[in-house]
C-alpha positions as a Markdown table, in Angstrom:
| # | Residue | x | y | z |
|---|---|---|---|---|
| 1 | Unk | -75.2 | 77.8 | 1.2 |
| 2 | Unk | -78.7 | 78.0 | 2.6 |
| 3 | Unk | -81.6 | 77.7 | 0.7 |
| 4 | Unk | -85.1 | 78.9 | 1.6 |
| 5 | Unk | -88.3 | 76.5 | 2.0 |
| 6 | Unk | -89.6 | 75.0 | -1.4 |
| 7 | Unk | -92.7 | 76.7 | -1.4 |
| 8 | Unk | -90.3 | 79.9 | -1.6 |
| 9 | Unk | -89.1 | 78.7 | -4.6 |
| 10 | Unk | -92.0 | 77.3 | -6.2 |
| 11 | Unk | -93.6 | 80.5 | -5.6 |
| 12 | Unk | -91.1 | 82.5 | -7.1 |
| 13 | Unk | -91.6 | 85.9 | -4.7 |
| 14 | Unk | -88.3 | 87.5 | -4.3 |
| 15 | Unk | -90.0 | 89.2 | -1.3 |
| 16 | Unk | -90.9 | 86.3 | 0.4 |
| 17 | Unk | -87.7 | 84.8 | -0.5 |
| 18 | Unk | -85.6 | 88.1 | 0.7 |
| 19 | Unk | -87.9 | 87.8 | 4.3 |
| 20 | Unk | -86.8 | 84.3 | 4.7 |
| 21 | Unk | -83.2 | 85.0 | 4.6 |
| 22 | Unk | -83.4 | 87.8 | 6.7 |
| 23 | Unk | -85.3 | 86.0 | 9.3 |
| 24 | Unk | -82.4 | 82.9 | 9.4 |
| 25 | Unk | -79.7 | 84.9 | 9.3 |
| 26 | Unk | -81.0 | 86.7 | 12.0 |
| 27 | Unk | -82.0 | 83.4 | 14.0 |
| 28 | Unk | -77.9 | 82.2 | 13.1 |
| 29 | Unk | -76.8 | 85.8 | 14.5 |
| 30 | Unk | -78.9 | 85.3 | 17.6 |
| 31 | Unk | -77.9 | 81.4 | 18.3 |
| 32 | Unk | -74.1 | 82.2 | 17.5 |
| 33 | Unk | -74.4 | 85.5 | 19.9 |
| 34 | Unk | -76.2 | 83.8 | 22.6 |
| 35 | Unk | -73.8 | 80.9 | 22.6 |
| 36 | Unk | -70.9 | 83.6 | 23.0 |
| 37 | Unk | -72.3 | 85.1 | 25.7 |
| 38 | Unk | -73.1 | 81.8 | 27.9 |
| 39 | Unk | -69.6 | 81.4 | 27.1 |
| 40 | Unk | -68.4 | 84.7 | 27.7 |
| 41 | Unk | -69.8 | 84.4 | 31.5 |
| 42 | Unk | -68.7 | 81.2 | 32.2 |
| 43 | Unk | -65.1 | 82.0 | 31.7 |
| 44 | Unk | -66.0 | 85.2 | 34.2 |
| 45 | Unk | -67.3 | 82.5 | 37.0 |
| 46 | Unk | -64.3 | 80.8 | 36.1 |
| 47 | Unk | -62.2 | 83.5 | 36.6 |
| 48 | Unk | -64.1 | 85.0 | 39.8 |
| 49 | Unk | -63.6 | 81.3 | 41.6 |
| 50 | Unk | -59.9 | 81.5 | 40.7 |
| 51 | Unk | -59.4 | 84.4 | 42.4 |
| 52 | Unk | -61.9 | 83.4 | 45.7 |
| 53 | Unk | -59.6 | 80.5 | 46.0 |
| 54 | Unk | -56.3 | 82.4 | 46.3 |
């Protein structure tokens, strides 16, 4: 479970609260998608050499 920054809480705004998950989820959902993807195209290199070898 993530939390948001103290001052979030201390604050009490929901909004602020709300924009500060929306934001890290985002920033998780890019990372995680981003990671994929480097993977994604290494495995095609991988692949692609495979077959320049046979």
């Amino acid at each position: 479970m993530f939390y948001p920054p103290q001052h979030c809480m201390e604050k009490n705004n929901i909004f602020h609260t709300l924009l500060w998950a929306l934001y890290y989820n985002n920033f998780i959902i890019i990372c995680v998608s981003r990671f994929l993807i480097k993977k994604y195209f290494f495995y095609l290199d991988f692949l692609l050499e495979k077959q320049d070898n046979k």
